[in-house]
mmCIF file of the N, C-alpha and C atoms, coordinates in Angstrom:
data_MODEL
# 
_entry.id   MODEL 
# 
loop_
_atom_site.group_PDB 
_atom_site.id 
_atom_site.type_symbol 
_atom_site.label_atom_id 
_atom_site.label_alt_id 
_atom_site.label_comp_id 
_atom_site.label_asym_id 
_atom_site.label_entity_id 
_atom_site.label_seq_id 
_atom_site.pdbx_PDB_ins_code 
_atom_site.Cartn_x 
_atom_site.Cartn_y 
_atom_site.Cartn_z 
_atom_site.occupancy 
_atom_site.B_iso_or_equiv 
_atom_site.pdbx_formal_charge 
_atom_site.auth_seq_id 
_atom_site.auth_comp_id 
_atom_site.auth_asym_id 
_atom_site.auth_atom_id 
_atom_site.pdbx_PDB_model_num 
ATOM 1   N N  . UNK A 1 1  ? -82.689  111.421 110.232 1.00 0.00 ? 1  UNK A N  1 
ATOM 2   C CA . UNK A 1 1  ? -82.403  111.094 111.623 1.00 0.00 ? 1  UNK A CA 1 
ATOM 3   C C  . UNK A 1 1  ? -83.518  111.593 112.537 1.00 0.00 ? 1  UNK A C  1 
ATOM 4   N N  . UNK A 1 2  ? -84.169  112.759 112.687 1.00 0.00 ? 2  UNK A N  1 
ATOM 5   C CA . UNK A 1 2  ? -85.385  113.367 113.251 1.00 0.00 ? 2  UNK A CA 1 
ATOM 6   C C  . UNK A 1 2  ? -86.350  112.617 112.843 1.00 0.00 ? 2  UNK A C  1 
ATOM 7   N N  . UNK A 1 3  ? -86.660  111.788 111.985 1.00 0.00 ? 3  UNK A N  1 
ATOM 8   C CA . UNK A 1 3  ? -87.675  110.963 111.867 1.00 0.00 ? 3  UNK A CA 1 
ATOM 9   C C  . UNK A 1 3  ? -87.256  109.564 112.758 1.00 0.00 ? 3  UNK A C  1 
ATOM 10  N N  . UNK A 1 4  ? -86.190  108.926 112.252 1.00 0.00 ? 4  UNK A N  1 
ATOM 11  C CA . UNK A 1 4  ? -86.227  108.156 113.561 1.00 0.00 ? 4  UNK A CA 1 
ATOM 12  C C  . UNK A 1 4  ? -86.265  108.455 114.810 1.00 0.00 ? 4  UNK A C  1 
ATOM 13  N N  . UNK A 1 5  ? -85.764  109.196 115.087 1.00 0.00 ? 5  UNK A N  1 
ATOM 14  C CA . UNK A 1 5  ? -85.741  110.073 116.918 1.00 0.00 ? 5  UNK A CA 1 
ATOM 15  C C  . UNK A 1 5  ? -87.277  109.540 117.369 1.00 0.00 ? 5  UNK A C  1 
ATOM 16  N N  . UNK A 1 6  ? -88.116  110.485 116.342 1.00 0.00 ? 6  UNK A N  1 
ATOM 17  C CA . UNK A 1 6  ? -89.834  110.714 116.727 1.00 0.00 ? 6  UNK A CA 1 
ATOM 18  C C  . UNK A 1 6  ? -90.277  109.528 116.628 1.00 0.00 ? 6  UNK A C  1 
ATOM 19  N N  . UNK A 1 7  ? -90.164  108.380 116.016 1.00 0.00 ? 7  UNK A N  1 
ATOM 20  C CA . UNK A 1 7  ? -90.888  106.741 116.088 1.00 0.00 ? 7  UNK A CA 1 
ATOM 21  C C  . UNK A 1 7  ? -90.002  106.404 117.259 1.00 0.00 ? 7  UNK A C  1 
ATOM 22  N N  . UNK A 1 8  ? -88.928  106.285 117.150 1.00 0.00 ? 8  UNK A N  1 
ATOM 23  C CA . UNK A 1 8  ? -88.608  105.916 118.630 1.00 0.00 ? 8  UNK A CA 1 
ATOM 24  C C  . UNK A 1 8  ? -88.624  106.300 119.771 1.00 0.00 ? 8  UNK A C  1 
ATOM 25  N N  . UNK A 1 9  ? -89.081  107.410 120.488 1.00 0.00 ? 9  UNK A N  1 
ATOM 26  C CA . UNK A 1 9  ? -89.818  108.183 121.381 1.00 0.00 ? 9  UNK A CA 1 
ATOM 27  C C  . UNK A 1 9  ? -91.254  107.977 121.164 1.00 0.00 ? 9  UNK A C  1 
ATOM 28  N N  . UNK A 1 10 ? -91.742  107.491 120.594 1.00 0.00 ? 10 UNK A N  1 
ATOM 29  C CA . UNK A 1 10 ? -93.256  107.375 120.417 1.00 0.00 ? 10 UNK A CA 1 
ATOM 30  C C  . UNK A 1 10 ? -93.679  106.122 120.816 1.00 0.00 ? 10 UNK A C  1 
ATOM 31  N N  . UNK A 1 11 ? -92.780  105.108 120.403 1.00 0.00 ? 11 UNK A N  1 
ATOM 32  C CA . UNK A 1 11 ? -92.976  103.523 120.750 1.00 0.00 ? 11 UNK A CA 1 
ATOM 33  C C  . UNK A 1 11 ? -92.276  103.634 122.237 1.00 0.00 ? 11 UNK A C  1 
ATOM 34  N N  . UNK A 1 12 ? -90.948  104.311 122.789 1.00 0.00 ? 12 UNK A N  1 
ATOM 35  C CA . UNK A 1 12 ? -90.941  104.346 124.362 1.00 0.00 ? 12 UNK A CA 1 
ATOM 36  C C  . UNK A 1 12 ? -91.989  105.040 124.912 1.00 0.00 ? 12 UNK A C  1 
ATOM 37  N N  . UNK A 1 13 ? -92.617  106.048 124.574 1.00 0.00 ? 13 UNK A N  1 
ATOM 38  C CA . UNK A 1 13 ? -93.820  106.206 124.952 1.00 0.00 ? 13 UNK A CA 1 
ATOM 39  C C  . UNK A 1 13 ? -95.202  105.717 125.285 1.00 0.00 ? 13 UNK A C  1 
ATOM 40  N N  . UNK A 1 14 ? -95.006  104.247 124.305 1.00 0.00 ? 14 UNK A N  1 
ATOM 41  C CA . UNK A 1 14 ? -96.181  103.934 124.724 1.00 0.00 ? 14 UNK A CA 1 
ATOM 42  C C  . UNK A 1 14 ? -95.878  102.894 125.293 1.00 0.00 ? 14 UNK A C  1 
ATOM 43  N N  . UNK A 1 15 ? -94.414  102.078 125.787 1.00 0.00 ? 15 UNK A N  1 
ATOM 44  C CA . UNK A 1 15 ? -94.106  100.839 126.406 1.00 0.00 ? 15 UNK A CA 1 
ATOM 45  C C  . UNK A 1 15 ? -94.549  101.428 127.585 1.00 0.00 ? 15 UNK A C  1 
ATOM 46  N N  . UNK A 1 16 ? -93.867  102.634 128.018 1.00 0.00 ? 16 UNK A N  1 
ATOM 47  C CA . UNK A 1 16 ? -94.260  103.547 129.209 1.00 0.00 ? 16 UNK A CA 1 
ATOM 48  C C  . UNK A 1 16 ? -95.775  103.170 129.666 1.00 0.00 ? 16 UNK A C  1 
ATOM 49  N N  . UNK A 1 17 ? -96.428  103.948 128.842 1.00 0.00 ? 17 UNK A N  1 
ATOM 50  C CA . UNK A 1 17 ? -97.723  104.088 129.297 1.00 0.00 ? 17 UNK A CA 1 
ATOM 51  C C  . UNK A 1 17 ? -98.371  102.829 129.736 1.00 0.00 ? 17 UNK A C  1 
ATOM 52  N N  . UNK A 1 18 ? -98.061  101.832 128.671 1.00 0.00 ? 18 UNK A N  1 
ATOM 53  C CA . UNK A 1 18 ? -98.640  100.601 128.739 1.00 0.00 ? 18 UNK A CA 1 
ATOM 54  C C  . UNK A 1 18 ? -97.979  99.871  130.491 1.00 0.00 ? 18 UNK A C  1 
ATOM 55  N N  . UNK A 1 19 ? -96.647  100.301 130.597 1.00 0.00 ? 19 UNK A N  1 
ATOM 56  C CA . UNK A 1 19 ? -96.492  99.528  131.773 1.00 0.00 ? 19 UNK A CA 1 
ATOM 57  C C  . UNK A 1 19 ? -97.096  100.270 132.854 1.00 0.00 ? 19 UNK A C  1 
ATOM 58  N N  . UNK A 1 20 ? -97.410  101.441 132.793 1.00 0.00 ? 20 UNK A N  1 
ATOM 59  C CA . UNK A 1 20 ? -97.819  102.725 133.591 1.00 0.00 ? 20 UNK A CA 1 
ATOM 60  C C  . UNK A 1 20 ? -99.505  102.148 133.823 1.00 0.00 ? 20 UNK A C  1 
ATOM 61  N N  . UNK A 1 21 ? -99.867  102.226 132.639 1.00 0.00 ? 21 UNK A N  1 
ATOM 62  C CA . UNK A 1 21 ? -101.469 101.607 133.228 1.00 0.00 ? 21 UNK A CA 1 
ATOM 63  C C  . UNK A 1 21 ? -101.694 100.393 133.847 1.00 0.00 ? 21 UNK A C  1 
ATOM 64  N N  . UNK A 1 22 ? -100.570 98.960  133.431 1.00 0.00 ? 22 UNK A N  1 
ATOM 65  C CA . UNK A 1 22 ? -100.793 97.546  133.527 1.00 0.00 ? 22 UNK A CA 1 
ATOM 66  C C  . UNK A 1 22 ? -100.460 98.297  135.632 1.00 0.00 ? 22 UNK A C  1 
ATOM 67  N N  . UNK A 1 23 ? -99.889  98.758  135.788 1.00 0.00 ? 23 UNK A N  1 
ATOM 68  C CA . UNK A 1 23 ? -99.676  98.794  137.448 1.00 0.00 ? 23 UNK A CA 1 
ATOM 69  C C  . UNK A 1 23 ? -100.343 99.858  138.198 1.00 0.00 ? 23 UNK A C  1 
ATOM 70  N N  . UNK A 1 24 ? -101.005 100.999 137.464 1.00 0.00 ? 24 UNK A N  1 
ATOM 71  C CA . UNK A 1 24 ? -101.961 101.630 138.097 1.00 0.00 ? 24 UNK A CA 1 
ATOM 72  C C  . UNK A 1 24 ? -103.851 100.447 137.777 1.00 0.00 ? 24 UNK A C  1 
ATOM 73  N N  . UNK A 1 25 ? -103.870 99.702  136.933 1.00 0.00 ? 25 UNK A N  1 
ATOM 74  C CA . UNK A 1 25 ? -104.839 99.119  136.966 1.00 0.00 ? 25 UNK A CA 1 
ATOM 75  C C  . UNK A 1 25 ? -104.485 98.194  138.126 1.00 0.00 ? 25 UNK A C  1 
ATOM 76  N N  . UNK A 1 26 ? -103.370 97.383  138.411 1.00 0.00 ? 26 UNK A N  1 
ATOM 77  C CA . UNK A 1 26 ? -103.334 96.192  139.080 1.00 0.00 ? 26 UNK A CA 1 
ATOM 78  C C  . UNK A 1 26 ? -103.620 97.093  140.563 1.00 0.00 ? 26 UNK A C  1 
ATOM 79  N N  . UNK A 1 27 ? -103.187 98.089  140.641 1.00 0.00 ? 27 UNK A N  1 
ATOM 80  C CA . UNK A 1 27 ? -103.251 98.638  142.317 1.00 0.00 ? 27 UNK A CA 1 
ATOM 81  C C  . UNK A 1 27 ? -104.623 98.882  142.542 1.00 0.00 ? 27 UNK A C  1 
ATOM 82  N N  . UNK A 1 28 ? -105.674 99.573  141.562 1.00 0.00 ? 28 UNK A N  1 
ATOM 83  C CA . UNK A 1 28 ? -106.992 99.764  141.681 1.00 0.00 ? 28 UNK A CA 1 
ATOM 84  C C  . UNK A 1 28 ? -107.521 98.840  141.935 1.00 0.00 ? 28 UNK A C  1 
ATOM 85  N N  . UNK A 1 29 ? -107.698 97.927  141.708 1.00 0.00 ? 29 UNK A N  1 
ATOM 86  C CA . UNK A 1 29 ? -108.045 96.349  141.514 1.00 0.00 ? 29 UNK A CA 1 
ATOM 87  C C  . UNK A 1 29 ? -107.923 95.856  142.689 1.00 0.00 ? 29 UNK A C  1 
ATOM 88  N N  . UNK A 1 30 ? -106.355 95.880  143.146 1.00 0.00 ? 30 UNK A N  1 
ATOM 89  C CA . UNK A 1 30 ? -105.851 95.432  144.364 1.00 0.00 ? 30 UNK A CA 1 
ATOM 90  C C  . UNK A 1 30 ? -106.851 95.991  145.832 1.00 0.00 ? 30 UNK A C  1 
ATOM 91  N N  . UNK A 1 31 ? -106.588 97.180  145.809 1.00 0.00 ? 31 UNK A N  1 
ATOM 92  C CA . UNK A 1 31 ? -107.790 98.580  146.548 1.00 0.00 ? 31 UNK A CA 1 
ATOM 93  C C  . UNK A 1 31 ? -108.870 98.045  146.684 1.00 0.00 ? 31 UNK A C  1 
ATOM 94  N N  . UNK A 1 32 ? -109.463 97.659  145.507 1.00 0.00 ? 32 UNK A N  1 
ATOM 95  C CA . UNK A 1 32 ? -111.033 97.637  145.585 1.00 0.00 ? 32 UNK A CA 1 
ATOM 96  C C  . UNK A 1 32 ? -111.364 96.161  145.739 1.00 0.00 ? 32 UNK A C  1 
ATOM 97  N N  . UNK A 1 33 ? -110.560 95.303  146.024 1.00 0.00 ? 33 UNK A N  1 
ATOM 98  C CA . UNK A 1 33 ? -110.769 94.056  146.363 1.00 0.00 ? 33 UNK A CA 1 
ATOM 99  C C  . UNK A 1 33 ? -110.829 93.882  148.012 1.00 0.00 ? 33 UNK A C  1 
ATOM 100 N N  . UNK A 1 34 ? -109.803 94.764  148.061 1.00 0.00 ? 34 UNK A N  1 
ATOM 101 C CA . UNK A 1 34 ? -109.123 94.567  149.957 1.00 0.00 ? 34 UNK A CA 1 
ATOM 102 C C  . UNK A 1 34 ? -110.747 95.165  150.227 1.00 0.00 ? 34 UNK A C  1 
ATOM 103 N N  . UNK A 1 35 ? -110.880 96.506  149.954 1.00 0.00 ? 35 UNK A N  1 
ATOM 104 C CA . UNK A 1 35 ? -112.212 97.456  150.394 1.00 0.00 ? 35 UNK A CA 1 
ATOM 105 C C  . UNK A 1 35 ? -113.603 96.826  150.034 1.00 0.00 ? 35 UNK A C  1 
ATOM 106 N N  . UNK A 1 36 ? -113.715 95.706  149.127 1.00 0.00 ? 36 UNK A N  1 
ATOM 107 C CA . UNK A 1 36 ? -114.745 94.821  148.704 1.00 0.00 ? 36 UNK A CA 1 
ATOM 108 C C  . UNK A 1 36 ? -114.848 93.289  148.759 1.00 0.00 ? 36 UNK A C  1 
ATOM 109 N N  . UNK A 1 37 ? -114.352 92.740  149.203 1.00 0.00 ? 37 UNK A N  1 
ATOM 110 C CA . UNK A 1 37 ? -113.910 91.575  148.967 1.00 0.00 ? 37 UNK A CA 1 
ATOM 111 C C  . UNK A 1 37 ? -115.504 90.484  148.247 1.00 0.00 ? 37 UNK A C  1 
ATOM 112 N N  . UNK A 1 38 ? -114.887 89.791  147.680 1.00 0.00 ? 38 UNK A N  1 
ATOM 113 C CA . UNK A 1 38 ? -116.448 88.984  147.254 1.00 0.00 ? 38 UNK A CA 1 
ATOM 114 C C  . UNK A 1 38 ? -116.978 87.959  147.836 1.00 0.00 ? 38 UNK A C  1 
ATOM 115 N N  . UNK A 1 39 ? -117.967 87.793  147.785 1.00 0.00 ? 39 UNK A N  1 
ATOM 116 C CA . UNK A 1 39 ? -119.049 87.060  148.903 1.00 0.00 ? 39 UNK A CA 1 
ATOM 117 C C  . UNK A 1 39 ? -118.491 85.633  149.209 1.00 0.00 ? 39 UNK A C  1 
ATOM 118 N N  . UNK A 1 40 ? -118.150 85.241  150.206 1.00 0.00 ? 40 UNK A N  1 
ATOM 119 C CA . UNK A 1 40 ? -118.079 83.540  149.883 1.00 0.00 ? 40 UNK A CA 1 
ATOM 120 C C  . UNK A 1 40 ? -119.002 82.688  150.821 1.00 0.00 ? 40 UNK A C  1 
ATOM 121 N N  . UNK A 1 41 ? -118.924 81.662  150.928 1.00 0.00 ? 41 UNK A N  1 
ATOM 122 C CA . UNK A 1 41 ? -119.887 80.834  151.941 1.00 0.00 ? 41 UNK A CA 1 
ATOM 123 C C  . UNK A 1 41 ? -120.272 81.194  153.309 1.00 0.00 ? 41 UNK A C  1 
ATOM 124 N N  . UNK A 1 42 ? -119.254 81.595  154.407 1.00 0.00 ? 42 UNK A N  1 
ATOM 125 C CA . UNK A 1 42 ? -119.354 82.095  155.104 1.00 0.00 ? 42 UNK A CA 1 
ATOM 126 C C  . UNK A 1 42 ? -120.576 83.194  155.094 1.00 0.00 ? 42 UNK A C  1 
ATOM 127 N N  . UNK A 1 43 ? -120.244 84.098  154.156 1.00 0.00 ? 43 UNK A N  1 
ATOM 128 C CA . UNK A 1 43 ? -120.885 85.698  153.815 1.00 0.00 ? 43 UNK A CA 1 
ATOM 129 C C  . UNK A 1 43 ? -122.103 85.150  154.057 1.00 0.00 ? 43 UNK A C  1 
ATOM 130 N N  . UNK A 1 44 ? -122.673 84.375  152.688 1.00 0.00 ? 44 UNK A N  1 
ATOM 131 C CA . UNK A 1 44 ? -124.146 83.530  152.395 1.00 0.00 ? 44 UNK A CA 1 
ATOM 132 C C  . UNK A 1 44 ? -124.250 82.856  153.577 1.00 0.00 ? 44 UNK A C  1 
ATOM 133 N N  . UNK A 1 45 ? -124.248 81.954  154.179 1.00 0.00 ? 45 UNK A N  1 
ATOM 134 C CA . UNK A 1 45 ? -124.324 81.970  155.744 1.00 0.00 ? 45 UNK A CA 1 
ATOM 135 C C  . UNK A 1 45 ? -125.045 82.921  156.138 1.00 0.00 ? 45 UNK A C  1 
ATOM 136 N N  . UNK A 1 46 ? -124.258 83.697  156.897 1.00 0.00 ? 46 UNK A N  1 
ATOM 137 C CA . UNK A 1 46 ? -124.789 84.880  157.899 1.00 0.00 ? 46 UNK A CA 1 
ATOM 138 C C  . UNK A 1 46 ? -126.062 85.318  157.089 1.00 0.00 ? 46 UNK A C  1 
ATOM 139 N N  . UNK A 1 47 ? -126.146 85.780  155.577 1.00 0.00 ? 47 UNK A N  1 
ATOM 140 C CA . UNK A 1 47 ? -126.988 86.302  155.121 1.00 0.00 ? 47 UNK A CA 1 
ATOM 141 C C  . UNK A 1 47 ? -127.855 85.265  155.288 1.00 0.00 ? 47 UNK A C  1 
ATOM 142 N N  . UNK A 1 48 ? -128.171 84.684  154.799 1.00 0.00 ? 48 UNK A N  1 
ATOM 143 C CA . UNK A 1 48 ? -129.317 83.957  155.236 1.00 0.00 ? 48 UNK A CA 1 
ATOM 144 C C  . UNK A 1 48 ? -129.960 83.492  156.876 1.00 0.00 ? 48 UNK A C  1 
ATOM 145 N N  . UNK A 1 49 ? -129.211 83.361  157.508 1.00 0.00 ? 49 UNK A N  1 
ATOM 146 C CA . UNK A 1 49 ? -129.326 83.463  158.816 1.00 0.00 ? 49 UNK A CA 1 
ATOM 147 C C  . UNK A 1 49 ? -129.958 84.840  159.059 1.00 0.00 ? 49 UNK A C  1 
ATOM 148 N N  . UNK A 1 50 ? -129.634 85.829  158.535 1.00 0.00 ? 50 UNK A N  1 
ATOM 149 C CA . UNK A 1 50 ? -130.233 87.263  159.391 1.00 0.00 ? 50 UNK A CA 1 
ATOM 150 C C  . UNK A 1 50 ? -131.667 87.243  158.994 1.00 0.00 ? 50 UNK A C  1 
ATOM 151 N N  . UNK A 1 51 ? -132.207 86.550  157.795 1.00 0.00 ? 51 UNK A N  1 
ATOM 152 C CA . UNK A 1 51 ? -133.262 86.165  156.809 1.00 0.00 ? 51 UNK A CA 1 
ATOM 153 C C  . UNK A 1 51 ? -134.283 85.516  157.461 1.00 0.00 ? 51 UNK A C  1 
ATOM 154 N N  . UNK A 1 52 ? -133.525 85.214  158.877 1.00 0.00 ? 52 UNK A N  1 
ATOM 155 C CA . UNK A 1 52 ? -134.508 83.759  159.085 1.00 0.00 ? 52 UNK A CA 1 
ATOM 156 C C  . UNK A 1 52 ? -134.513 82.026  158.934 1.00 0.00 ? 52 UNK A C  1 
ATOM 157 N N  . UNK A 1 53 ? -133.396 82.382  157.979 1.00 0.00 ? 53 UNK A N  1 
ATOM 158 C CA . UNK A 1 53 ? -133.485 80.856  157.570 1.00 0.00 ? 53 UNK A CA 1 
ATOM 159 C C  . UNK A 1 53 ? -132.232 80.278  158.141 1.00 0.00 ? 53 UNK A C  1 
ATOM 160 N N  . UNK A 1 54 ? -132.643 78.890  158.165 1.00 0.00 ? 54 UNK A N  1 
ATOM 161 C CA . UNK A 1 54 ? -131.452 77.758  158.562 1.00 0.00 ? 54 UNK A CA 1 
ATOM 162 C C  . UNK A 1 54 ? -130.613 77.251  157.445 1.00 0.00 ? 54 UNK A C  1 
ATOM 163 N N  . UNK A 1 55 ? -129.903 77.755  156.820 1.00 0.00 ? 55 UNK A N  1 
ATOM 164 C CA . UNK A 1 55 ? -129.568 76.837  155.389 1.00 0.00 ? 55 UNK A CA 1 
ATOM 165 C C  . UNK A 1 55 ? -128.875 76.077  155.651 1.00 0.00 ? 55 UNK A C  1 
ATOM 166 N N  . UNK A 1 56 ? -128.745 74.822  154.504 1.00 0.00 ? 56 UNK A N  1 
ATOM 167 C CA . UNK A 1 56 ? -128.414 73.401  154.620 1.00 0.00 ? 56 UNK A CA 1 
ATOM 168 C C  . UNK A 1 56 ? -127.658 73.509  153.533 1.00 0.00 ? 56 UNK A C  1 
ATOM 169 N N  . UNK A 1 57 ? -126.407 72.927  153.809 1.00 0.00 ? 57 UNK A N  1 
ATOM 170 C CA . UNK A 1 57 ? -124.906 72.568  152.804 1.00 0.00 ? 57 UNK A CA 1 
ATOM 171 C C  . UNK A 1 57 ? -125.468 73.092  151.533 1.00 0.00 ? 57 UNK A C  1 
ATOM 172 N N  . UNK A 1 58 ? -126.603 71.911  150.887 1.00 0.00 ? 58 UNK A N  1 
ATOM 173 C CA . UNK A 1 58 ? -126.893 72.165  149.503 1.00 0.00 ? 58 UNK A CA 1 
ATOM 174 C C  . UNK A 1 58 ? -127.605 73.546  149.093 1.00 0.00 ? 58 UNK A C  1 
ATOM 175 N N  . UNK A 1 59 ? -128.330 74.317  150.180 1.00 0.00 ? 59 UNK A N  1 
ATOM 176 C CA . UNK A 1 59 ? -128.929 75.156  149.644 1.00 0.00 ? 59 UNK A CA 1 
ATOM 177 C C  . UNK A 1 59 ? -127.501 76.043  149.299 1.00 0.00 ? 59 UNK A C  1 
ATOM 178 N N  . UNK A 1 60 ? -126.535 76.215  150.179 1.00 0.00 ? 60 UNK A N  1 
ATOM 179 C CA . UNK A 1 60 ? -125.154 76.870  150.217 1.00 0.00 ? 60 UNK A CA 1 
ATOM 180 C C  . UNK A 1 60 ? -124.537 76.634  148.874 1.00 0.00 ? 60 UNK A C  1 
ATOM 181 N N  . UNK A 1 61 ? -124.051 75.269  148.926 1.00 0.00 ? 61 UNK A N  1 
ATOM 182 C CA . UNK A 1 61 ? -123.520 74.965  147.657 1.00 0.00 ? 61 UNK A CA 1 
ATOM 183 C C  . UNK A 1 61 ? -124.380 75.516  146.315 1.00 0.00 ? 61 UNK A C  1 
ATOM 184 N N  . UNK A 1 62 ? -125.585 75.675  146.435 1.00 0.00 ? 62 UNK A N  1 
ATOM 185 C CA . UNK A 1 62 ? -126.409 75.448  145.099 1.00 0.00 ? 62 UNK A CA 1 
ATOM 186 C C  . UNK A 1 62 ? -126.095 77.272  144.701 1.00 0.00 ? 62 UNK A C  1 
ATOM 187 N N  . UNK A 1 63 ? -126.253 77.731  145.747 1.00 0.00 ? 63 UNK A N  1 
ATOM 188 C CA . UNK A 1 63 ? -126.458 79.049  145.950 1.00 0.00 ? 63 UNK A CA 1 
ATOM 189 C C  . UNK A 1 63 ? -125.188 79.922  145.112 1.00 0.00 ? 63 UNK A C  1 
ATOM 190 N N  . UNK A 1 64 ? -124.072 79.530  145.835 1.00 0.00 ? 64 UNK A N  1 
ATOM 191 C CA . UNK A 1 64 ? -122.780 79.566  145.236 1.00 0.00 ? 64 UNK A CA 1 
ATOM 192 C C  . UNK A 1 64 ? -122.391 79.295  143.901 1.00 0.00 ? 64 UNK A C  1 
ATOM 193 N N  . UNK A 1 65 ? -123.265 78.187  143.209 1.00 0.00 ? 65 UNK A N  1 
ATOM 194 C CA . UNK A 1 65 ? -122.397 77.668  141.969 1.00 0.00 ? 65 UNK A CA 1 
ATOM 195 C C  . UNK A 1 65 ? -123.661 78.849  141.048 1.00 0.00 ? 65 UNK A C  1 
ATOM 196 N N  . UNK A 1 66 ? -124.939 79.153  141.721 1.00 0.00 ? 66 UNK A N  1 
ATOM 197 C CA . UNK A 1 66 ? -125.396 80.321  140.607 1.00 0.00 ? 66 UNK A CA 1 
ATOM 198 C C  . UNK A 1 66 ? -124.814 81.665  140.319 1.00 0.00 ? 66 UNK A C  1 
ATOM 199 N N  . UNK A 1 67 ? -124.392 82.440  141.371 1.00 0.00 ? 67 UNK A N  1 
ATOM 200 C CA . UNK A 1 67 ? -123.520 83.358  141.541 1.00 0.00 ? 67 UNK A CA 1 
ATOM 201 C C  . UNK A 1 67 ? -122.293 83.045  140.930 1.00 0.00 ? 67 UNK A C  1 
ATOM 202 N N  . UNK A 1 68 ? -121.892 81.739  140.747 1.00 0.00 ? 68 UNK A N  1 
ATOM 203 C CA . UNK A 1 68 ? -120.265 81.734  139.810 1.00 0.00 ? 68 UNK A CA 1 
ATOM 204 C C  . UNK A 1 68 ? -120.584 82.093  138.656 1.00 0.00 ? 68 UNK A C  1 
ATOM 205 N N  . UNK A 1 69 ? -121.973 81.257  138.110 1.00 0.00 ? 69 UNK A N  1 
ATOM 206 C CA . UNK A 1 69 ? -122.656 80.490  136.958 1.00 0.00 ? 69 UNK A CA 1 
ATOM 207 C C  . UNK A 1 69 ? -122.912 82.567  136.200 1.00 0.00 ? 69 UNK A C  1 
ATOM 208 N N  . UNK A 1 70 ? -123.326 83.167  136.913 1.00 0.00 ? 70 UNK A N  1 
ATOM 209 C CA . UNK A 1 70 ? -123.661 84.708  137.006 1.00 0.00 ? 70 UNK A CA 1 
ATOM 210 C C  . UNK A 1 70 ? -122.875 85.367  136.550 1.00 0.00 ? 70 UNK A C  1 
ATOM 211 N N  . UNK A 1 71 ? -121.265 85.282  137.568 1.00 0.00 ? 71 UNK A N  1 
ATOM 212 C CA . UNK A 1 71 ? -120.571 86.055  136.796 1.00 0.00 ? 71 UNK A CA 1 
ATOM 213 C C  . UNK A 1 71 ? -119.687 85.501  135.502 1.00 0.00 ? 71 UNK A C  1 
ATOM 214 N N  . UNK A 1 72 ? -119.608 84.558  135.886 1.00 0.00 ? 72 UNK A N  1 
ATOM 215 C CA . UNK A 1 72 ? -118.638 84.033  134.304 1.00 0.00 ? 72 UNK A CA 1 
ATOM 216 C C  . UNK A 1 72 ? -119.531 84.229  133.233 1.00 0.00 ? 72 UNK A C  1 
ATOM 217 N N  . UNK A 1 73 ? -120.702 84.713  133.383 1.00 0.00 ? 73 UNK A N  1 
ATOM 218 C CA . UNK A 1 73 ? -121.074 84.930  131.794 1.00 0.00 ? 73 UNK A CA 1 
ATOM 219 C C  . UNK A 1 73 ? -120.842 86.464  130.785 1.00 0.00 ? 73 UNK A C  1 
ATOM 220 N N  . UNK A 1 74 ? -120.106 85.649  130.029 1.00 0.00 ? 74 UNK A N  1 
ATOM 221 C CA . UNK A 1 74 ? -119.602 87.257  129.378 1.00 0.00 ? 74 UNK A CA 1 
ATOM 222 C C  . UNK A 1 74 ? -121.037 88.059  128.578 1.00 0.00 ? 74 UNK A C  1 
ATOM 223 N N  . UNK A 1 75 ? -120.992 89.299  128.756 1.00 0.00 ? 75 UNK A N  1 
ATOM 224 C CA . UNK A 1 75 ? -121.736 90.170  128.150 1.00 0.00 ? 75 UNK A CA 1 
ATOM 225 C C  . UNK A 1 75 ? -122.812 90.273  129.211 1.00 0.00 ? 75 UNK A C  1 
ATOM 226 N N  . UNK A 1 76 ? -123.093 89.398  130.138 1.00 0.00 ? 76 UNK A N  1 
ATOM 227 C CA . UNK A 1 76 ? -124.705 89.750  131.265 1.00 0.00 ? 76 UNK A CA 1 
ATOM 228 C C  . UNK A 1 76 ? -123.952 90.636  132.577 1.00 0.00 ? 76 UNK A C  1 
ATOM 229 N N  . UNK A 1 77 ? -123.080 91.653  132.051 1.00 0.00 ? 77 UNK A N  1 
ATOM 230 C CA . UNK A 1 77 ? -122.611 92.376  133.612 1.00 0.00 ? 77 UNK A CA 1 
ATOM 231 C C  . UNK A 1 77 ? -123.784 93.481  134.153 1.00 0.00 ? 77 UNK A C  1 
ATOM 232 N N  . UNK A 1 78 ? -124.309 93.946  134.609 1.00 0.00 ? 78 UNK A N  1 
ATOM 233 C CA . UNK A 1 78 ? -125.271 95.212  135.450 1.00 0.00 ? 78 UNK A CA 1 
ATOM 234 C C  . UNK A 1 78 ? -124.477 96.238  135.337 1.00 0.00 ? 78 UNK A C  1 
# 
């Protein structure tokens, strides 16, 4: 009976943990999105504007789909 006790406290232990991290990760995440948010057209806009430059739809658009093209690639993170 003490052997079952200890596997079954060990597996609630780790449903625990597991739900314990899945919602301390989602809140970090959450945090650092609100406090970071990621660049979108608008952003690129202004940036380029402070640059000097006038950009035109396509340079915008083009600009944008490299930065997607950037991060969706698995294994090239900085």
């Amino acid at each position: 009976m003490n052997l079952a006790l200890a596997i079954t406290l060990i597996i609630v232990a780790l449903i625990l943990g597991l739900v314990g991290g899945f919602f301390a990760a989602r809140q970090y995440m959450m945090k650092y999105l609100k406090d970071n948010p990621p660049i979108n057209e608008q952003m690129l806009r202004m940036m380029m504007a402070q640059m000097g430059r006038k950009p035109s739809e396509k340079q915008v658009k083009q600009m944008m789909a490299q930065m997607n093209r950037v991060q969706t690639k698995p294994g090239k993170q900085k």
